[in-house]
C-alpha positions as CSV (number, residue, x, y, z in Angstrom):
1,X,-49.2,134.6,-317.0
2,X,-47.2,131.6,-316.9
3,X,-46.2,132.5,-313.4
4,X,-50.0,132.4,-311.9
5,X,-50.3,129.1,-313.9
6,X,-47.6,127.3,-311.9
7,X,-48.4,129.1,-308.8
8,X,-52.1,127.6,-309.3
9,X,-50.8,124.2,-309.9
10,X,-48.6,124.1,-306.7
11,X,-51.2,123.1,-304.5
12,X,-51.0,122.2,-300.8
13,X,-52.4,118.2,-301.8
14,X,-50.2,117.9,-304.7
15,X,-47.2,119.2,-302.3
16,X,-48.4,116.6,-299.4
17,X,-48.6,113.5,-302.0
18,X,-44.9,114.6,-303.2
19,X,-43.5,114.3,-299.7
20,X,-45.1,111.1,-299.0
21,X,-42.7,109.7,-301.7
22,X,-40.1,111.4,-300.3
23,X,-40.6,110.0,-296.5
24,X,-41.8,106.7,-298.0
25,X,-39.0,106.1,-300.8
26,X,-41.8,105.3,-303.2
27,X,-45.1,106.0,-305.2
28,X,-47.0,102.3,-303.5
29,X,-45.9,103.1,-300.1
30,X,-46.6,106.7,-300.0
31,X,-50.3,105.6,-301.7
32,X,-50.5,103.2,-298.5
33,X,-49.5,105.8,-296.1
34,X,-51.7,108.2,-297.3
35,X,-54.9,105.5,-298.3
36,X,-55.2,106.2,-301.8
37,X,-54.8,104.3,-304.9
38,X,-51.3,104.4,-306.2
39,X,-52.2,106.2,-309.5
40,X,-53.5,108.9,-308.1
41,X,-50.0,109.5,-306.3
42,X,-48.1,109.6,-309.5
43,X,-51.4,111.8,-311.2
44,X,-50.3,114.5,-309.0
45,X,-47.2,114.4,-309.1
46,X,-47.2,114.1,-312.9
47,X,-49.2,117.2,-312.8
48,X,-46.4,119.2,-311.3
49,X,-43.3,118.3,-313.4
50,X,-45.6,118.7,-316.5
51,X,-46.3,122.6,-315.5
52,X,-42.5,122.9,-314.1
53,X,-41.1,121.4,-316.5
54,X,-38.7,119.7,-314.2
55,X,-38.1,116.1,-313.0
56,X,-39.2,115.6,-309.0
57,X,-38.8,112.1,-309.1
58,X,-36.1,110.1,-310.0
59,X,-35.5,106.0,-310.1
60,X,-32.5,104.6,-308.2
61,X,-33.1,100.5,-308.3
62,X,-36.0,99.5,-307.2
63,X,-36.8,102.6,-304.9
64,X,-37.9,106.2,-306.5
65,X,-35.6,109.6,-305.0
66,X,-36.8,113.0,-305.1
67,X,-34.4,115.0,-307.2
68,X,-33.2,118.4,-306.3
69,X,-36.1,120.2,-307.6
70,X,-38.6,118.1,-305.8
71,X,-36.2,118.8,-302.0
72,X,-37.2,122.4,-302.7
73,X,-40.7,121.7,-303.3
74,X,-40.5,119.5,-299.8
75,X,-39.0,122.3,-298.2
76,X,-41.3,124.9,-299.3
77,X,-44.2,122.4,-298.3
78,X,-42.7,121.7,-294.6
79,X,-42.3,125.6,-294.3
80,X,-46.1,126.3,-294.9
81,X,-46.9,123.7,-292.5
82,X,-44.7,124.9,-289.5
83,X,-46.4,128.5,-290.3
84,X,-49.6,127.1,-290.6
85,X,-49.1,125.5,-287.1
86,X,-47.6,128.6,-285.7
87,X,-50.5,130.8,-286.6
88,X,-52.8,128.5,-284.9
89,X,-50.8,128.0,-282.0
90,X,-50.9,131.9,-281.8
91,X,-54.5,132.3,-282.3
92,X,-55.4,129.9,-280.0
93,X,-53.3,131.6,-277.5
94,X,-55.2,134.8,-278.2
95,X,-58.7,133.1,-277.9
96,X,-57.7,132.2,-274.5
97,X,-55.6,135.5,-273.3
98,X,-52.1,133.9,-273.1
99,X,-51.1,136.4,-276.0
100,X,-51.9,139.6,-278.4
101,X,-51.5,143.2,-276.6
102,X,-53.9,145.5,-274.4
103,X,-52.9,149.5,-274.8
104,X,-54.2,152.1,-272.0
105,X,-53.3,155.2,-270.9
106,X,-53.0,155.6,-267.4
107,X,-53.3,159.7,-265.5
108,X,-50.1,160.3,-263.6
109,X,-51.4,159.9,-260.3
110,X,-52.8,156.6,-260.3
111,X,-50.1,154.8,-261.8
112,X,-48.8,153.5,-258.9
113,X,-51.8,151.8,-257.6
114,X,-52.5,150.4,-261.3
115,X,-49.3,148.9,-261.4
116,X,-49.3,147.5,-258.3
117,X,-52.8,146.3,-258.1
118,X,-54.7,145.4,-261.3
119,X,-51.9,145.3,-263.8
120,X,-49.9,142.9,-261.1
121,X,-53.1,140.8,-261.0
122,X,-52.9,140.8,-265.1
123,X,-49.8,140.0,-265.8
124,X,-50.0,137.2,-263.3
125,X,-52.8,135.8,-264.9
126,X,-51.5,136.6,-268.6
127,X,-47.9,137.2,-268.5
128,X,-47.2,136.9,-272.3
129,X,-49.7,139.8,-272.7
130,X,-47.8,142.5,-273.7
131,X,-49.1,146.4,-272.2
132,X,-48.9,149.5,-273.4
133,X,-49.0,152.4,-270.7
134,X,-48.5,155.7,-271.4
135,X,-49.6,159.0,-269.3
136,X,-51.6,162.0,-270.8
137,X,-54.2,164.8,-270.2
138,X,-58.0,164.1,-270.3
139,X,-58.3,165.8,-273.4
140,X,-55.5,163.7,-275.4
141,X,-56.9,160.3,-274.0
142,X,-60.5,160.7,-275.4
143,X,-59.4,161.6,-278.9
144,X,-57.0,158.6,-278.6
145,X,-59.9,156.4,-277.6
146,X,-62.0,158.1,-280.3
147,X,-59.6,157.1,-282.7
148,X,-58.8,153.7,-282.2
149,X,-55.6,154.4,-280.9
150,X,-56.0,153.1,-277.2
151,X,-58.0,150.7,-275.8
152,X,-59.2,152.1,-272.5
153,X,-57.8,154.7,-270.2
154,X,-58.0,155.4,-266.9
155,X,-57.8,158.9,-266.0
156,X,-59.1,161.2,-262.4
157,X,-60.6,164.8,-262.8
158,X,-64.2,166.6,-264.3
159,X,-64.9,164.5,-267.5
160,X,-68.1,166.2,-269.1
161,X,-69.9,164.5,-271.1
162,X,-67.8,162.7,-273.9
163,X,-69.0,160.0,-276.3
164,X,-67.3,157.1,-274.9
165,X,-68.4,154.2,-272.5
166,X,-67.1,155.5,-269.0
167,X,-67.3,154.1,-265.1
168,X,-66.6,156.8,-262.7
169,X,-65.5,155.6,-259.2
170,X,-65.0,158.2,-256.0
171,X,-61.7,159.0,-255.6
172,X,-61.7,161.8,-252.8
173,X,-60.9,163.6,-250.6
174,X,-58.4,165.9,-252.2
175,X,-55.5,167.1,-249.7
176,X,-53.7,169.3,-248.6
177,X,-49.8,168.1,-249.1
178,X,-47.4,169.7,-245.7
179,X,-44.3,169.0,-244.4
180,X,-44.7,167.6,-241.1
181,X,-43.5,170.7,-239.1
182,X,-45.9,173.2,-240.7
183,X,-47.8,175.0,-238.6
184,X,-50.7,174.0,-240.1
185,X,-49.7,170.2,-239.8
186,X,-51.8,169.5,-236.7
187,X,-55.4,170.6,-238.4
188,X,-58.1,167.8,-239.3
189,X,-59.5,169.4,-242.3
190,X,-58.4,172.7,-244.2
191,X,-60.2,175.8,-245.7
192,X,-59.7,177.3,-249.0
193,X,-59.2,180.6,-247.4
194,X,-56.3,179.3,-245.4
195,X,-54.5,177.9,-248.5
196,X,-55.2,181.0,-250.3
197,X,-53.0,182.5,-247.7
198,X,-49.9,179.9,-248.3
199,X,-47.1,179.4,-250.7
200,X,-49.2,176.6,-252.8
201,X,-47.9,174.2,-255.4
202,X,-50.2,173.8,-258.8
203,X,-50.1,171.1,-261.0
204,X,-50.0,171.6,-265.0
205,X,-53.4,172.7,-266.3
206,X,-54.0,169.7,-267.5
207,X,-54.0,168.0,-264.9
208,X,-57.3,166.4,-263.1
209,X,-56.3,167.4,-259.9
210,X,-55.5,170.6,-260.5
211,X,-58.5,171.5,-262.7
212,X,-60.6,170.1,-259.2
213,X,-58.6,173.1,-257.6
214,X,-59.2,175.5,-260.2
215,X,-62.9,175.0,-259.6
216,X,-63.1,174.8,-256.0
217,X,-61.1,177.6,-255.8
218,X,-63.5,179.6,-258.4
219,X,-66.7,179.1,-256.0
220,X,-64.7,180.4,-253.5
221,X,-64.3,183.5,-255.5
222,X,-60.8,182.9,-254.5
223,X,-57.9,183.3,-257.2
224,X,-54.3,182.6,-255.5
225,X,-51.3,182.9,-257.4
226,X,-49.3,179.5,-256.7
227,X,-45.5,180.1,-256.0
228,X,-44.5,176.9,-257.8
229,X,-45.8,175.1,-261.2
230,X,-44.7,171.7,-262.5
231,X,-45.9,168.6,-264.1
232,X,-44.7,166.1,-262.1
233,X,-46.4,165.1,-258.6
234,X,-42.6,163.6,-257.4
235,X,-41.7,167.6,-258.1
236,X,-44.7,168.6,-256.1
237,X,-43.5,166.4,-253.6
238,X,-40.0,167.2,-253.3
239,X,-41.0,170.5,-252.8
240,X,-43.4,170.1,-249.8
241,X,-40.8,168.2,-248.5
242,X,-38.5,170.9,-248.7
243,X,-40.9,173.4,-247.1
244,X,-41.1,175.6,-250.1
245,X,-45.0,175.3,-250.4
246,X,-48.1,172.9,-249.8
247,X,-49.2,170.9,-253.0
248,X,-52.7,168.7,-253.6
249,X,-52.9,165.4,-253.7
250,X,-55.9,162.6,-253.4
251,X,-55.2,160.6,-250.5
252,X,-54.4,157.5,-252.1
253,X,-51.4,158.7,-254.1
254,X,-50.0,160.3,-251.1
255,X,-50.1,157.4,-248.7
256,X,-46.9,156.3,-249.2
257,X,-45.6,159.7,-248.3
258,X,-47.4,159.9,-245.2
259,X,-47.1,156.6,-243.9
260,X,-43.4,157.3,-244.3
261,X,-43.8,160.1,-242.4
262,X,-42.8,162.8,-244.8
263,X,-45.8,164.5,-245.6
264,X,-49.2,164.9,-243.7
265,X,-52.1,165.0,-246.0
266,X,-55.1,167.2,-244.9
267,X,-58.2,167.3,-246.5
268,X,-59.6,170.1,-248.0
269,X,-62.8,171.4,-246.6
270,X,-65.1,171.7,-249.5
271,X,-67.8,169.7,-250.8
272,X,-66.0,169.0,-254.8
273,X,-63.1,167.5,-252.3
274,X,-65.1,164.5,-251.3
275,X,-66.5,163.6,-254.7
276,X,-63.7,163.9,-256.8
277,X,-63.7,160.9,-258.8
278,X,-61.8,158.6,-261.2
279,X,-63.1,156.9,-264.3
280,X,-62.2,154.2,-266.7
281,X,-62.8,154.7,-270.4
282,X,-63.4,153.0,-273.4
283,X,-64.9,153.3,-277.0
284,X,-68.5,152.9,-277.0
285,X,-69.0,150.9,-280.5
286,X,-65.5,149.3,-280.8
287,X,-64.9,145.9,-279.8
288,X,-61.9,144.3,-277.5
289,X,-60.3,142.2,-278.0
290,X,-60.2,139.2,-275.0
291,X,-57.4,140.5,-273.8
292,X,-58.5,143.7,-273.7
293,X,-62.1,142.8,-272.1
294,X,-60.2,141.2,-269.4
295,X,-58.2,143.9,-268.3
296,X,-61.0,145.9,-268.4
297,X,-62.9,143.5,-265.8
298,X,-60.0,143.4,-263.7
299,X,-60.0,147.0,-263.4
300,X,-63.4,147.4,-262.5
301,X,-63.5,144.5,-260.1
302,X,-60.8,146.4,-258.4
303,X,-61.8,149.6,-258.2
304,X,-65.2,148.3,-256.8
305,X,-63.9,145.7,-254.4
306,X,-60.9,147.8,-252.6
307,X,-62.4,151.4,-250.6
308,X,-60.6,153.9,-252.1
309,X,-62.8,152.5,-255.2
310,X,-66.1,153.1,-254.2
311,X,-68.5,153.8,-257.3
């Protein structure tokens, strides 16, 4: 009880009078300093040795010292004001995006083109924002952004009909991934029937893309057996690249490759190719923070502006 009693009595005015006296070597010119009466000065400091039971002041001639007890008290007093200054130096930096954190999760395929593009642009603009980026199927993302745990997501393949806030952007076509000397290299679009025919390279289930070839393949009434499965699209690569099969990829994610002139991509000829699209994702009913909102503008404006991103 005693304890909450002193705690009460060690307040932030009583603390501010005390180091007055302190910088000021006395009770007159710390009252001048601060523009109050001098006996209001020694009330509150009175106030504090009566509940400590402790000398803070002490005489030495004509000037008045603070005693050990009281150099705590200062100390304690200047810490609370450096904090207090901090806090608002971070808040304030918040408010106007310089600071706090922004987490998303990003599909594997398009992490490239986020990186270089819109998070770039970000960072330029914020660069004490810290990001969080992590990769993950469709399925994990939404119950992440359900539950609070992410703050957006952008993510390629069918969605449904989820109950969160989405932009979808076109992302097609979907292509066929060859080696440069494959006989079927030279073709301007390719049929589902002729890559049922091939050694082909799925992705994980999970995966947007390969769900789009799931379904294309489905209306096809067409069920081929892929030769190789992984869950990586630089493994999917590596092995076109090798000749061991033909893999899938949007254009955009393999136009490094082919402007390297290691792959050719070839779209496939099917309706669901063309119209395969990307979204971006977010919790309906929970509020970003500026950071967040930001990132979230800069992703749209991107996605609209370039035309790969065409809504």
């Amino acid at each position: 009880m005693r304890e909450q009693l002193i705690g009460q009595q060690i307040t932030e005015n009583r603390l501010a009078y005390l180091y007055e006296v302190a910088m000021q070597g006395g009770i007159r010119a710390a009252a001048e300093a601060i523009g109050v009466n001098p006996s209001a000065v020694s009330r509150q400091v009175s106030i504090l040795e009566r509940y400590l039971q402790i000398p803070l002041l002490e005489k030495q001639g004509r000037n008045v010292v603070v005693t050990q007890a009281g150099k705590l008290l200062i100390e304690h007093h200047r810490e609370m004001l450096y904090r207090r200054r901090q806090l608002a130096e971070t808040l304030q930096d918040m408010r106007h995006l310089r600071r706090g954190s922004v987490s998303l999760r990003v599909g594997q395929g398009m992490i490239s083109e986020f990186v270089k593009g819109p998070l770039a642009q970000f960072s330029a603009d914020y660069p004490d924002v810290f990001v969080d980026i992590h990769s993950g199927n469709m399925s994990e993302t939404i119950n992440m952004i359900l539950r609070g745990k992410v703050d957006m997501a952008i993510s390629f393949g069918p969605l449904g009909d989820p109950p969160v806030m989405v932009r979808s952007f076109n992302r097609g076509p979907i292509c066929a991934i060859l080696p440069p000397d494959h006989a079927l290299a030279t073709l301007e679009t390719i049929t589902l029937e002729t890559l049922a025919a091939q050694r082909l390279v799925f992705m994980a289930e999970q995966f947007g893309i390969q769900l789009y070839i799931n379904e294309m393949f489905r209306e096809q009434q067409l069920a081929p057996l892929p030769a190789y499965q992984c869950n990586h699209f630089s493994t999917a690569a590596a092995l076109v690249m090798s000749g061991l099969g033909i893999a899938f990829m949007t254009r955009p994610l393999a136009r490094h490759l082919v402007e390297r002139g290691d792959i050719v991509a070839i779209p496939i000829d099917h309706p669901l190719s063309y119209t395969a699209t990307c979204h971006l994702v977010r919790s309906q009913g929970r509020r970003f923070t500026p950071a967040a909102e930001h990132l979230w503008k800069v992703l749209v404006n991107s996605m609209q502006s370039q035309s790969i991103w065409r809504e």
